[in-house]
N, C-alpha and C positions, 0 to 999 in steps of 0.2 A: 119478191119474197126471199131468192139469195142474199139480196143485198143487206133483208134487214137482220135476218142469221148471220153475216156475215159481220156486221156492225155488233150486234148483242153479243157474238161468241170473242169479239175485238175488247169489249167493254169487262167482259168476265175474265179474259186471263189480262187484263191494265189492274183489274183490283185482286187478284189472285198475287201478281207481280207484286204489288203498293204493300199488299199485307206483307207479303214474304219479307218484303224488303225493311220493313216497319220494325217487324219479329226480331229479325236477323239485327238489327239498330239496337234492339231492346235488350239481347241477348251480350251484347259485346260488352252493354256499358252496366250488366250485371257483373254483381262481387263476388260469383260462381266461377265464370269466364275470367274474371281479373285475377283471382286466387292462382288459375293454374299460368299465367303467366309471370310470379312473381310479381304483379306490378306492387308498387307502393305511393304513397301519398310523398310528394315533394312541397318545395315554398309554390311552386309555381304550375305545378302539374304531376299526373300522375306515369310511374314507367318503372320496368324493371331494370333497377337500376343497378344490383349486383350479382345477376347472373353474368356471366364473361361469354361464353360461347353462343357464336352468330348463329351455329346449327340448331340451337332449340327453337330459334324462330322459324317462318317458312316467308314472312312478306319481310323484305328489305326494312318497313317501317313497323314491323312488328312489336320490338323492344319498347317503343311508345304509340303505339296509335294499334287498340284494342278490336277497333274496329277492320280494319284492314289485316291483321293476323288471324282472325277469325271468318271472312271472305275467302281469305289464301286458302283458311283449313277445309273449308267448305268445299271450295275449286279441289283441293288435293284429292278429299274424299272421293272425288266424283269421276276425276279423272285418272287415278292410279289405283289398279286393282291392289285390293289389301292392306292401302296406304293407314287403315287403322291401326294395325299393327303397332307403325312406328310413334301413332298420338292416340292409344288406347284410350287413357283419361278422358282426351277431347271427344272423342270419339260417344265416351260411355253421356258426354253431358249433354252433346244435341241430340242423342237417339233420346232423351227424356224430353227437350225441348222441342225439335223437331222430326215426331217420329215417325212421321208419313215421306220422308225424306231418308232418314237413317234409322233403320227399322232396329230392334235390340236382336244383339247376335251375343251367344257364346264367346266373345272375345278372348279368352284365354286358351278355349280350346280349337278355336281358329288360326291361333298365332303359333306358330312351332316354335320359335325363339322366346316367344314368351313363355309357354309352359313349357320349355325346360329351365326358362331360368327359376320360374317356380319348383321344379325338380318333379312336374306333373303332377303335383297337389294344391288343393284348393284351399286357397286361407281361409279360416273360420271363424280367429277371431286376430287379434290385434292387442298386443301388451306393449305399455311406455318403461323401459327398465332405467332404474335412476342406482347408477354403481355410486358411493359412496365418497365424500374428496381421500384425493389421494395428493400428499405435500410432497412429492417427490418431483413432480410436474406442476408448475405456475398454474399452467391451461385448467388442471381441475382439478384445484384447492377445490373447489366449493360442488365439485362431482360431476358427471356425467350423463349423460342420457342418450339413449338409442333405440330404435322401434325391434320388438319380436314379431314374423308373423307368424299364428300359430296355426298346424294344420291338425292337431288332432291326433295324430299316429307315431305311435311310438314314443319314446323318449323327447321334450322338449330340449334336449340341449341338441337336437338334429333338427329343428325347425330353424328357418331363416332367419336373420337382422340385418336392419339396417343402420349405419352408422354413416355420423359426419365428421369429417376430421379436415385438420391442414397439411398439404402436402409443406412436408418439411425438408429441408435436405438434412443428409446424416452429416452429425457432428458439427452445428450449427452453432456459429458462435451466439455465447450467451447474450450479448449487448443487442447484437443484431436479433438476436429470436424475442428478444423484447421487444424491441421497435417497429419491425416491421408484425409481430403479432398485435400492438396495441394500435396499429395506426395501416391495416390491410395493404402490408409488405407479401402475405401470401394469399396464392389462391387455396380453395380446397374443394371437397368433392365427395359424395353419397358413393360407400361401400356397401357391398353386399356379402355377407359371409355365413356359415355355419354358425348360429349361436355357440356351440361348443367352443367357437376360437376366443370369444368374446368372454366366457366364462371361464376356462383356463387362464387370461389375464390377469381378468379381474381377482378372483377368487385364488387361486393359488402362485403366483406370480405378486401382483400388485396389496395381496390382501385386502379387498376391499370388498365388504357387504352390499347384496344389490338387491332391492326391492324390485317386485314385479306389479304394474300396475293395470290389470286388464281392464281393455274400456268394454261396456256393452253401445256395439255399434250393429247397424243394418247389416244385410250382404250387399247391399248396392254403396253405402259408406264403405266397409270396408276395400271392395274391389275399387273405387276412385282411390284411396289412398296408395293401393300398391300399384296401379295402372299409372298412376301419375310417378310415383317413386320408381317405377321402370324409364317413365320417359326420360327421367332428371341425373340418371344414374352417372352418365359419361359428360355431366355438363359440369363445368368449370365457375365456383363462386368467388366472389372476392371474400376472406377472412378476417374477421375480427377479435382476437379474444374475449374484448370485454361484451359484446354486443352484438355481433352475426354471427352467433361461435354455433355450436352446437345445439344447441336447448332450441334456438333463433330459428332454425332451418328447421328442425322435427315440429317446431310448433305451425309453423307455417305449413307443413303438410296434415297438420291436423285440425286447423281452421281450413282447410276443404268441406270438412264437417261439423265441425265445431260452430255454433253462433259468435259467439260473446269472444273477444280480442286475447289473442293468448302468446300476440309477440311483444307488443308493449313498443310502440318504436319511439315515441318521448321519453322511454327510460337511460337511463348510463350506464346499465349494467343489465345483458339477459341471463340470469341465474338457476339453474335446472329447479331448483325446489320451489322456486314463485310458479312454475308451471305445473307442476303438483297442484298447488292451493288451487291456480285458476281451472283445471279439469275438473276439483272437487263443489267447485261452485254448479257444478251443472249437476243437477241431480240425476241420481240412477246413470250418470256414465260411467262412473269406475264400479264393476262390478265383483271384482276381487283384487286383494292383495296379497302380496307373499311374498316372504324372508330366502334370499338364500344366501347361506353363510359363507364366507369365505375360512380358509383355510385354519386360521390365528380363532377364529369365531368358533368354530367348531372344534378348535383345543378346546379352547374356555368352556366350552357349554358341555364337551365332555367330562371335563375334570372337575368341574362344580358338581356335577352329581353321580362323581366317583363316589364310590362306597371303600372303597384299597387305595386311600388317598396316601395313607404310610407305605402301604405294599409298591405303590406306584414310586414314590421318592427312591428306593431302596432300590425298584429296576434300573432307574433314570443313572443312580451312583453306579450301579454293579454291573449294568450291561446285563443283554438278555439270557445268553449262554448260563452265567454265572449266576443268573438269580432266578430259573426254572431249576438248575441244577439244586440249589438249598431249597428251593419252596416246592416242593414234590406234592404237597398234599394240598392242595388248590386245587380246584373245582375247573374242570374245564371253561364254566361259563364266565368267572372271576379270570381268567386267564383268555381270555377274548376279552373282556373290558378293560386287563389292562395294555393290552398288546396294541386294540385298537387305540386306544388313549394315546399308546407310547409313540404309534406310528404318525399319526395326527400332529404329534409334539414336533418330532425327528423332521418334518415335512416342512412347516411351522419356521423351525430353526433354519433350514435351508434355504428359505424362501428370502430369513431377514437376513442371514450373513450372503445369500447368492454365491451358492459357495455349495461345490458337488462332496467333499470331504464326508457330507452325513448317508451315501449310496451305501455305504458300506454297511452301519448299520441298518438301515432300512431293509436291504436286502436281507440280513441274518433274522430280522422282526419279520418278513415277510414267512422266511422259511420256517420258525415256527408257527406262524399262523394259518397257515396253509394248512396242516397238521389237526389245526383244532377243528370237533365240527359242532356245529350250531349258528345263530343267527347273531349279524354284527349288530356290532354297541352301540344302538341308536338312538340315546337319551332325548327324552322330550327337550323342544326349547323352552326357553324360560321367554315369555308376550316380552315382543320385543314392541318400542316404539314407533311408528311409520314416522317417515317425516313429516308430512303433513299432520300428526296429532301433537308434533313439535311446536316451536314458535314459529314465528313466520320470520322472512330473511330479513326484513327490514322491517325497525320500530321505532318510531317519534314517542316520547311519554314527555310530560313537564311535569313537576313534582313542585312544593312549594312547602315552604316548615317553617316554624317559628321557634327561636325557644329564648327562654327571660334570660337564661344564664348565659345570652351570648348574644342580645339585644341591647 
């Protein structure tokens, strides 16, 4: 009677084993599991082939062989307490896969290093910010893009982002920051920053308008994009401009969730606004949009619907001193429109000449504004276009005409 328990209980953990081991087979050569290792589709086989740094892997043969990196991760789990920690993302996709095995945990509030780097708030939702080109830099003529995560509290320019960039060295010759930018001369690498630093650039610095594009995602989508963007932070890419650049990498952490292909790797060029279009194909994932102007934008949009558009010329020639002192009988509120106008200009100008010379009057425009009380000049915008209700970045047409007078 032992012997035949003994036999039956042999027979139950061999197909307990087979399964596990079947699952585990099934799970590696899923596009779930391949997503978070970078891999990609080569002439001849699949691998990630432009991450640089060996530490993201854990198995020697990780970089190419899907299945043995995910064994590793499995042994890691098991054997080092907390080692989710360091592979959050992987972590969060087999507790869904196998969750009798790795049961679901509060990961963030497990991990001390992680939610500080959270700053001990939980993202809620997730915005694609697309800054506008800027011709001062080759790299993005054709713009930019960076992930928000949003937590809800307080002011969004204190919420996180994520950005990718090329490590450059300073004062890089121009010939060289060509070549080795068109033809992956540098590596680059996932920043993590204060939106406020990212919007000081752009907007008052760079002048550049940056649309904000919230996706409506899960909380278990959103937390794999930022669990995963923790792991990748300190990993080392190869750089492309025209094609692993920017747009390349954020899209790649948003096909985690995403179905449908939003890196395009048979294209010649990855362009942040064809990633607009492809997000907008998915229905109901962008669930708001929104303008924020940059510095030169919010002159224009004030001074268009100035109403002391004469009184305003007249401060601009006379200086502020000089021309509060003759216009005495102006309305405290007409003198907050045009102070803020005039500061918005003064700022404006500073930004395009790079050049401190305009502190002076700013300062004297501040001191009487300080002075005045009521609510700043915050004229409606005038519906600005998204880019996506634009054209699209690339267009083939053939056209065909006839005419007698020239036949």
């Amino acid at each position: 009677m032992k012997k035949i328990f003994l036999f039956l209980f042999l027979i139950v953990v061999s197909l307990s084993s087979y399964s596990n081991t079947d699952k585990i087979l099934t799970i590696s050569q899923a596009s779930e599991w391949k997503k978070l290792l970078h891999y990609r589709k080569g002439l001849f086989s699949e691998k990630a082939a432009f991450i640089n740094a060996d530490s993201f892997f854990i198995h020697k043969n990780g970089q190419f062989n899907a299945y043995d990196e995910l064994t590793a991760t499995i042994d890691l789990f098991k054997t080092k307490k907390n080692s989710y920690c360091e592979y959050p993302a992987r972590y969060l996709l087999l507790s869904q896969e196998l969750p009798d095995e790795f049961p679901m945990l509060d990961i963030q509030a497990a991990c001390p290093k992680l939610n500080k780097w959270l700053d001990y708030q939980k993202v809620s939702s997730i915005s694609l910010l697309f800054a506008t080109g800027y011709f001062s830099n080759p790299a993005s003529y054709y713009g930019h893009t960076l992930l928000k995560f949003n937590t809800g509290h307080g002011s969004d320019l204190l919420d996180n982002s994520l950005n990718y960039g090329a490590k450059v060295p300073p004062n890089e010759n121009g010939l060289a920051y060509i070549i080795k930018g068109l033809f992956g001369g540098y590596d680059a690498k996932f920043t993590f920053s204060d939106y406020y630093h990212h919007n000081a650039i752009y907007s008052e610095i760079d002048l550049r308008d940056t649309w904000e594009y919230q996706l409506s995602l899960t909380q278990e989508e959103i937390d794999l994009i930022v669990y995963h963007a923790y792991e990748v932070l300190d990993q080392e890419f190869t750089y492309f401009f025209s094609s692993r650049n920017c747009v390349y990498n954020l899209a790649e952490l948003l096909e985690l969730v995403v179905d449908n292909e939003l890196t395009h790797d048979s294209s010649l060029a990855s362009i942040p606004v064809r990633l607009l279009f492809d997000l907008e194909k998915n229905k109901n994932l962008i669930s708001d949009k929104k303008l924020r102007l940059s510095r030169r934008s919010e002159f224009f949009n004030k001074y268009q619907n100035l109403k002391e558009k004469k009184q305003f010329k007249i401060l601009v020639s006379m200086g502020v001193k000089d021309f509060f002192e003759k216009e005495k009988t102006l309305s405290s509120t007409k003198k907050i429109h045009l102070l803020d106008t005039y500061l918005d200009y003064l700022r404006f100008l500073a930004a395009v000449d790079e050049s401190e010379s305009y502190n002076g009057k700013i300062r004297e425009a501040l001191s009487y504004r300080i002075r005045l009380v009521g609510d700043p000049y915050e004229p409606p915008q005038k519906p600005a276009l998204a880019p996506t209700d634009a054209q699209k970045p690339t267009m083939i047409r053939l056209h065909a005409s006839n005419d007698d007078a020239y036949s």
